[in-house]
SENUKOL-822001 format. One record per atom (N, C-alpha, C): x, y, z. Coordinates in steps of 0.1 Angstrom, whole numbers, plus 5000, padded with zeros to 4 digits. Each point is the difference from the previous one (the first is absolute). Layout:
BEGIN
XYZ/...
This chain:
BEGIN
500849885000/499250125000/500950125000/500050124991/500250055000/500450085016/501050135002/499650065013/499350104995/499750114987/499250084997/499049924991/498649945011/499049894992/499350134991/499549934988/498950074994/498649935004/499350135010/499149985003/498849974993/500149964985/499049974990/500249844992/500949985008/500249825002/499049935006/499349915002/499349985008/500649875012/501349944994/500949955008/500150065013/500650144997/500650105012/498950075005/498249904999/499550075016/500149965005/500050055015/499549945009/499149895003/500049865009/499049945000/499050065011/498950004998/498750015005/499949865011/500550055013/499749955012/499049915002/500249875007/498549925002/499450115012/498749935003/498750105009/500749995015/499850125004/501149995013/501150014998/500749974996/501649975001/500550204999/501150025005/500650114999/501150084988/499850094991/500050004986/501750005004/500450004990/501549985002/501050145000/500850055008/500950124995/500050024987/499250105000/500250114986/498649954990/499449945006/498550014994/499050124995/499249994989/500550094993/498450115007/500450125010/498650035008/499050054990/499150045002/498650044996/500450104987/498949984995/500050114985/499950185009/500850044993/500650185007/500649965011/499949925007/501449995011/501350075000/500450075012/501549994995/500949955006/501149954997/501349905001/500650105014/500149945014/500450045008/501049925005/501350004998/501049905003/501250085015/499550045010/500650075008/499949915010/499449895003/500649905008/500349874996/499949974983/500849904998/501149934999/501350125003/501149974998/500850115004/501050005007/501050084997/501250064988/499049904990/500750004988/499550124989/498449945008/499250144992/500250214998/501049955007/500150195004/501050024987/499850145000/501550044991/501250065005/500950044996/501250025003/499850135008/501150005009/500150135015/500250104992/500350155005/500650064994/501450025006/500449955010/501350025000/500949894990/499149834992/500749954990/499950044989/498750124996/499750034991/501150104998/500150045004/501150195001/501449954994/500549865008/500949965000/500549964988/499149884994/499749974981/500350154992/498750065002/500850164994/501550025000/500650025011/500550015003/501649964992/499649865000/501249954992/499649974985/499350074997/499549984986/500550144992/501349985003/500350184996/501249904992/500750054985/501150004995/500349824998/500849964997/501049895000/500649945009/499749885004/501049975010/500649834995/500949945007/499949814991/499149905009/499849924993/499149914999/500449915008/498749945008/500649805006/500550035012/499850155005/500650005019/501250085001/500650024988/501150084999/500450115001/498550075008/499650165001/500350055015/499950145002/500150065014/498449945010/499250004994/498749985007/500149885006/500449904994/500349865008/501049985007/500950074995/501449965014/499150085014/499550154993/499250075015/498849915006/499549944989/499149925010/500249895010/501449974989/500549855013/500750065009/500450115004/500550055011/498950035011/499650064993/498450085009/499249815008/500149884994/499649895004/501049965012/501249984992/501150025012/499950065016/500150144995/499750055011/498849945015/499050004986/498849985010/500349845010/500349904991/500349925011/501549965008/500650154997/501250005004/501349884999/499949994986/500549864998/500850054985/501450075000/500350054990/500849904995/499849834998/500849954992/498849924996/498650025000/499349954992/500150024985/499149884993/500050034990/498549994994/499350104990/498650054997/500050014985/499049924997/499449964985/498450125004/499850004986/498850104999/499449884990/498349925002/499349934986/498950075001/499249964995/498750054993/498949935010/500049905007/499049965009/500049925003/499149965015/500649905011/500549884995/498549974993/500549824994/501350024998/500550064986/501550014999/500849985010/499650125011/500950005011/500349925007/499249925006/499849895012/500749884985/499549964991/500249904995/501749994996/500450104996/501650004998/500950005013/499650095008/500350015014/500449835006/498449954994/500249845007/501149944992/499949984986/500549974989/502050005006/499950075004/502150045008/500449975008/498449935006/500349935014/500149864998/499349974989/499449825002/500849954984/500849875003/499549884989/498849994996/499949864986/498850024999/499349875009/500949945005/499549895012/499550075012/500150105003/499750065016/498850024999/499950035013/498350055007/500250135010/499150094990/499850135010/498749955010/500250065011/498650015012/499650125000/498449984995/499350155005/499149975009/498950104997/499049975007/499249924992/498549955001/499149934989/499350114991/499850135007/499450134992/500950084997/501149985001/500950104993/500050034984/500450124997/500050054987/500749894991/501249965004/500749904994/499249894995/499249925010/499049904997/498950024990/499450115004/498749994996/499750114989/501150114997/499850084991/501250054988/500749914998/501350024991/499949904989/498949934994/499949924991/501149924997/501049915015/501149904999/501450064994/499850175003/501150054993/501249975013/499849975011/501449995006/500549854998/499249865001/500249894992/500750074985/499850034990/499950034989/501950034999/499850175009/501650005003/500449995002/500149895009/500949895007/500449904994/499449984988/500249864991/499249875011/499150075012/499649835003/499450015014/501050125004/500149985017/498450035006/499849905009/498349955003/499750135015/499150064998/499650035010/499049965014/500849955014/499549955009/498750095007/498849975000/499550105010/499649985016/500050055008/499349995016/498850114997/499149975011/499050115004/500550045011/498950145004/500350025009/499450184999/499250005017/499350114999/500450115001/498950114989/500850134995/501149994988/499849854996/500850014987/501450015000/500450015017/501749955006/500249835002/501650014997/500049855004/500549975015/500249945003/500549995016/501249894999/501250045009/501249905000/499449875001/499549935007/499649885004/499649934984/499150094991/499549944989/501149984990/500850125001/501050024992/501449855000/500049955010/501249925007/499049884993/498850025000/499349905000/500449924982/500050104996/500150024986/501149974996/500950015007/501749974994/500549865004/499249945015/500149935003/499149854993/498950064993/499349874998/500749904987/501150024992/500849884994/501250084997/501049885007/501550044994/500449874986/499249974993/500249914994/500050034986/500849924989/500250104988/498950044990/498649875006/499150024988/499150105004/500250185012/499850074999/500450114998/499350154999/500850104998/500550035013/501550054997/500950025011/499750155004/499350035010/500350135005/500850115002/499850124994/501250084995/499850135003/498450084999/499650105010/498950015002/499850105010/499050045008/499650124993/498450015000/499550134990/499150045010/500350155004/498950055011/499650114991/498950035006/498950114991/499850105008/500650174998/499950025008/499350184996/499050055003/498849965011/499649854991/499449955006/499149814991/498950044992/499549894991/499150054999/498550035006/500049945014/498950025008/499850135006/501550144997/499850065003/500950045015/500749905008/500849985010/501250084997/500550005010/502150055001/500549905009/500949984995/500949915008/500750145013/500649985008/500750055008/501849984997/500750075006/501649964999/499649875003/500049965016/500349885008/499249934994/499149954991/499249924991/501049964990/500650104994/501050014988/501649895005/500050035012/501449935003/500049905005/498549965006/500149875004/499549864988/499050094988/500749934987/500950024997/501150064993/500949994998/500849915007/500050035012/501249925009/499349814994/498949964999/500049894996/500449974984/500150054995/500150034983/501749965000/500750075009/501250034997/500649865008/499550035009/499949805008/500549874992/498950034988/499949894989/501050044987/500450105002/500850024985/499250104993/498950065002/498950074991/500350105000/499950074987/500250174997/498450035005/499850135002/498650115005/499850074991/498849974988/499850144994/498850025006/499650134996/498950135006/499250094990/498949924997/499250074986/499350085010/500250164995/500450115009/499050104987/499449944994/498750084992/499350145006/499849955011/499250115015/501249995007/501349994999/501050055010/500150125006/498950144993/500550155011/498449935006/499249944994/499549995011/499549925013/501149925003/500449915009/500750135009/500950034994/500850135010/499250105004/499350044993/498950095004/499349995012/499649854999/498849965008/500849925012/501149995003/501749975007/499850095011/500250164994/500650095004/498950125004/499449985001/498049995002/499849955016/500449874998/499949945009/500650035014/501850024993/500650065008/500250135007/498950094995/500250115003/498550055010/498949884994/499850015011/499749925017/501149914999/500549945009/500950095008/500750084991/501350095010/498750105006/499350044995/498950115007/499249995009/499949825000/499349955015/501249985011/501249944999/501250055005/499950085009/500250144991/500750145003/498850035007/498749994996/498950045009/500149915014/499949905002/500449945011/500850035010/501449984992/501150075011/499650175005/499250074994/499850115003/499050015010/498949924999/499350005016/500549925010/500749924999/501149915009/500350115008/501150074992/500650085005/499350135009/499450034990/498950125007/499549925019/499149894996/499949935015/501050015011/501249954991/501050005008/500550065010/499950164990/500350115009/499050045014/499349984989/498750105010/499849875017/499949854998/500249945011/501449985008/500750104999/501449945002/500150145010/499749975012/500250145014/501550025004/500749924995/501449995003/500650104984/499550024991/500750034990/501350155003/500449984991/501150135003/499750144993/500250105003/499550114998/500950084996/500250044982/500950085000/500050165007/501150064994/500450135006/498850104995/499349994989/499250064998/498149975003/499949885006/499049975010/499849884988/500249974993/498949874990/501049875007/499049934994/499849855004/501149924990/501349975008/501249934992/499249904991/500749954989/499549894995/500349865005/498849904998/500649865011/501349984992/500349905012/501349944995/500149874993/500849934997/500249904989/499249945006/499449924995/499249885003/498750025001/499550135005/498750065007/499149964989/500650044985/498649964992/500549904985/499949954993/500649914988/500650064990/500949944998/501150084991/499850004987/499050094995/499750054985/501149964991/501050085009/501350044989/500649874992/499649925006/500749824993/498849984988/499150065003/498649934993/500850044981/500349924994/500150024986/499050044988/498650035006/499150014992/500050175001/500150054990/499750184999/499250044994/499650135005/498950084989/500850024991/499350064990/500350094989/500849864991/501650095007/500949884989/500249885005/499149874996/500249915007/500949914998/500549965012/501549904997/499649914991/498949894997/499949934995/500350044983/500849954997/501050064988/499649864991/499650034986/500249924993/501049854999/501250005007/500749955000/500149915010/499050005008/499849945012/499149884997/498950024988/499349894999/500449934987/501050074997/501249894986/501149945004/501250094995/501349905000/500449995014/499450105011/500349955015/499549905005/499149974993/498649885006/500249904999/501050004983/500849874991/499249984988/499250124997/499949994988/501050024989/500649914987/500450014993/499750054984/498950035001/499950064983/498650075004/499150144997/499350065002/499150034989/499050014992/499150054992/499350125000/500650085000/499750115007/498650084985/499249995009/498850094989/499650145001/500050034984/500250165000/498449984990/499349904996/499250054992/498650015007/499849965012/498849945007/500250185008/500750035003/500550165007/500150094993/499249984989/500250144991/501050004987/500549904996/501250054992/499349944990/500749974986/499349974987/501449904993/499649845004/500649884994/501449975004/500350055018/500950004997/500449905013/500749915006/500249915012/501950045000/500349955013/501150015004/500649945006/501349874994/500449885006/500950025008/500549945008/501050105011/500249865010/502049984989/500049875009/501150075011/499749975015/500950045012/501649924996/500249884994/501049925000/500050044987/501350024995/500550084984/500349834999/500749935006/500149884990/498949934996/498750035007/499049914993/499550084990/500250124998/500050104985/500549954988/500749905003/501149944987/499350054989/500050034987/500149944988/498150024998/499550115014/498550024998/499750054988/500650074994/500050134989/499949904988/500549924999/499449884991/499249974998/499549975010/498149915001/499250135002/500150145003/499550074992/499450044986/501450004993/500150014985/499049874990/500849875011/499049884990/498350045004/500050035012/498550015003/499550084991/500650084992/499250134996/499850135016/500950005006/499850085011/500850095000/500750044989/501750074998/499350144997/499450095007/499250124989/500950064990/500150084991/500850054994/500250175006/498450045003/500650135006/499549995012/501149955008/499949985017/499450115005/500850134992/499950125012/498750035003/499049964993/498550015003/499849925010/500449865006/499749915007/500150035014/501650084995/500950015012/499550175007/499950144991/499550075003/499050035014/499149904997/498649985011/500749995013/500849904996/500349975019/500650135007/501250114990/500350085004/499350135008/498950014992/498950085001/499349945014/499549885000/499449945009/500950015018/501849954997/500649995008/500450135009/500350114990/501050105005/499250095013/498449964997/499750095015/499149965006/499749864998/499549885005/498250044999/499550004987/499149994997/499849834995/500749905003/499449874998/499449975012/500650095013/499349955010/498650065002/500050114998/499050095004/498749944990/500649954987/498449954997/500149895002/500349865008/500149895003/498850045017/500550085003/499650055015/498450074998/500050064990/498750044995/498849904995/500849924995/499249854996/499549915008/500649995011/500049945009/499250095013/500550155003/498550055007/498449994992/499950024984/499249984994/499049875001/500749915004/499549895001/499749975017/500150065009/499750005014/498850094999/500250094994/498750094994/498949884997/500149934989/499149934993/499449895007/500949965008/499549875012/498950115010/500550115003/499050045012/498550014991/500050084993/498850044987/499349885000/500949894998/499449894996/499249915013/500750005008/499849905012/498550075007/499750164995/498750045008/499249984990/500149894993/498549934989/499749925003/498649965005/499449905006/499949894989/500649914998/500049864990/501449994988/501350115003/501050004997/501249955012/500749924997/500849965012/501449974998/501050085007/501250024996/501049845002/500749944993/500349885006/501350015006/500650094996/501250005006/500650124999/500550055014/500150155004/501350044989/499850104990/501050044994/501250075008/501249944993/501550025006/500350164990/499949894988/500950124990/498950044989/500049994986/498650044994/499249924991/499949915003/498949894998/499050005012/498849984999/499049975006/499149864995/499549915011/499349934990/498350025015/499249954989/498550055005/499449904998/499049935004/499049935000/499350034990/499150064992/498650014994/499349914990/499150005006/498649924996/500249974990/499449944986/500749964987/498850084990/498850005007/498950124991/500750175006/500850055011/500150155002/501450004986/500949905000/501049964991/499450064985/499349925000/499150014983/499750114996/499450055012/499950164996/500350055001/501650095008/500850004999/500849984986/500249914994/500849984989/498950044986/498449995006/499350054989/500450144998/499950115013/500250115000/501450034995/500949934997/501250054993/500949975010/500550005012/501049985007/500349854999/501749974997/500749915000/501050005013/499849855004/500749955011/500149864994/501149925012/500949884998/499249905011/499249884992/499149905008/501649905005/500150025012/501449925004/499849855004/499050015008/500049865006/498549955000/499349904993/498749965005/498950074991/499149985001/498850114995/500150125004/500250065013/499550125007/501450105009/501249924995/501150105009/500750064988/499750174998/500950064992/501250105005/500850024989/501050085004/500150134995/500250115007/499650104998/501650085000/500150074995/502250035000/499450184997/500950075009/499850134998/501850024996/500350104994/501250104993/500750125004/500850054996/500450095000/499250134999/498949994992/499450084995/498550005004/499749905011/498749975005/499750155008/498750034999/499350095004/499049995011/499650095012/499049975010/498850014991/499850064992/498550034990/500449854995/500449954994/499949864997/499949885004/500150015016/499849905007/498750035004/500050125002/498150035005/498849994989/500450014986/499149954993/499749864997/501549935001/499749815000/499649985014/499850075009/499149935014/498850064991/499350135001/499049994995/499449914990/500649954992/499349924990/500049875009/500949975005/499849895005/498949955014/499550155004/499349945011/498850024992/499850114988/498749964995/499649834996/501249984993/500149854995/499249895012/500750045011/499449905011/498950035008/499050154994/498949995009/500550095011/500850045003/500950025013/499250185004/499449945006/499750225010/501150095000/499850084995/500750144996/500850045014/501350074996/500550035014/498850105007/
């Protein structure tokens, strides 16, 4: 099938749903409908303008072809930097599959076995391209809730045959946010790893939503340090004021207690603002070895970022590039974006936007009587309950969303570019859909 179908084929329509059943993503809504794709995907948005400015940008004059330009050495520095790892080395391709599949492809023979999860992207949405370029190597899966795996499953997995007529385990593929929408934590990250590396296994990190794992990291951590600092602050305040012995400086105020009097903030590693939790903390510190770093799901336009922490597992990458068809000719467009994106950290700020966007959309959502949230969003995926007739209508009225699991649990993904008027009008339509009393 074509990817631009002619919709005057009758092949390329849509099938017409049995009675009941729930029409399928991207069904075609009612006559005058219009096409509302603002919670279908993160894919759906268009480019920021800080990657847009940046394309401009390098779209001035002459420069050489294939990576050989100023914009890509600055972008692989600006990557560098960020996870403070200046002897990495950073491929720019056109998209994840590519990414994650070559990534794997450097890691594995074609006899090996990567471990993912069972819903990982790798599995269930790359049409066998990491088998493909690998020449063979079999993908192991575990479950496991929130779409993380857990050590115990993972060991389980390396351990169930050392014998030749299986594939020999070679790495570990974590997803990171998953696609249930989860974050791993550092200490999640190292205590896989630390089993991976146990066994001989390299760690890659399909990192598609990687700002927004750190986002929703550093979110967390910030406001953890603020229950902290609020804490130690009435501790202390108590302190004083119950403490009839206290000492009284020369100008009459109340000394501050002394060591021990209240909990020592200052060790706490979690900060406002700039939070320690550093990029680098849930990669090559953790023991990740190769990263997927996604610039298209964040705003940018076709562009991913392989970023192996170990230069010798880089070998000879630039090759399986080129055969892939992944070699761009004019990088500096690829590479541009991240610059734009990196230099004043606008990849975070809309990763962070995406992700409050979508704590937005859970609350909107959760005060609809017959909508039901299934699992509290981390980063910006949401998935929801609804009915399979409020669905119908719904997708008759024009709005597109992702039927994930079963008849009735969809996924709803907010962007960079998601709006409060946009989440308030898909509650409205949707509580019309279910009958639901007006706020």
């Amino acid at each position: 099938m074509s990817q631009n179908r002619n919709p005057s084929d009758p092949s390329n329509q849509p099938a017409t749903p049995a009675a009941g059943a729930t029409p399928a993503a991207g069904a075609i809504p009612a006559a005058g409908a219009r096409h509302d794709y603002h919670f279908a995907s993160d894919n759906t948005s268009g480019v920021c303008p800080e990657a847009w400015a940046a394309l401009a940008e390098a779209n001035q004059g002459r420069l050489p072809s294939y990576g050989d330009d100023p914009w890509t050495r600055q972008a692989c520095d600006h990557i560098r930097r960020l996870f403070e790892k200046p002897d990495a080395e950073v491929f720019f391709v056109f998209n994840g599959t590519s990414a994650n599949s070559l990534a794997l492809a450097s890691l594995c023979q074609s006899y090996h076995g990567v471990i993912c999860h069972d819903r990982a992207h790798l599995e269930t949405d790359e049409c066998g391209a990491p088998e493909f370029f690998s020449n063979g190597a079999k993908l192991l899966t575990a479950a496991g809730p929130g779409g993380k795996l857990a050590p115990a499953a993972v060991e389980a997995l390396i351990l169930k045959r050392g014998d030749i007529h299986y594939p020999k385990p070679r790495a570990l593929s974590l997803t990171q946010s998953t696609e249930w929408g989860a974050v791993y934590t550092a200490g999640e990250i190292r205590a896989l790893a630390a089993v991976a590396k146990r066994h001989g296994l390299a760690v890659h990190m399909d990192g598609s939503r990687f700002s927004n794992a750190i986002a929703a990291l550093q979110a967390r951590a910030a406001t953890t340090a603020n229950v902290v600092t609020a804490t130690a602050a009435a501790t202390a305040t108590a302190n004083v004021a119950g403490n009839v012995n206290a000492s009284v400086n020369t100008d009459g105020a109340a000394a501050p207690p002394r060591a021990g009097e209240w909990p020592d903030a200052g060790n706490c590693k979690l900060k406002t603002g700039n939070s320690s939790i550093a990029p680098a903390d849930i990669t090559w510190r953790a023991g990740v070895d190769v990263l997927c770093f996604g610039g298209t799901k964040n705003g940018m336009l076709t562009t991913e970022a392989v970023v192996f922490f170990d230069p010798l597992q880089a070998r000879e990458f630039g090759y399986r590039c080129k055969q892939a068809g992944q070699l761009a000719s004019k990088m500096r467009f690829h590479a541009a974006q991240w610059v734009g994106m990196l230099k004043d950290g606008a990849w975070l700020r809309n990763a962070a936007h995406a992700n409050r966007m979508t704590q937005n959309l859970a609350a909107a959502l959760r005060a609809i009587r017959g909508a039901r949230i299934l699992l509290e969003p981390e980063a910006n995926a949401l998935f929801v309950e609804i009915p399979s007739a409020a669905a119908q209508e719904l997708q008759r009225q024009g709005w597109h969303f992702h039927n994930f699991i079963g008849a009735d649990v969809h996924r709803l993904m907010c962007s960079w570019d998601t709006r409060e008027a946009d989440i308030a009008r898909f509650a409205a339509a949707l509580r019309a859909a279910l009958g639901a009393p007006a706020e």
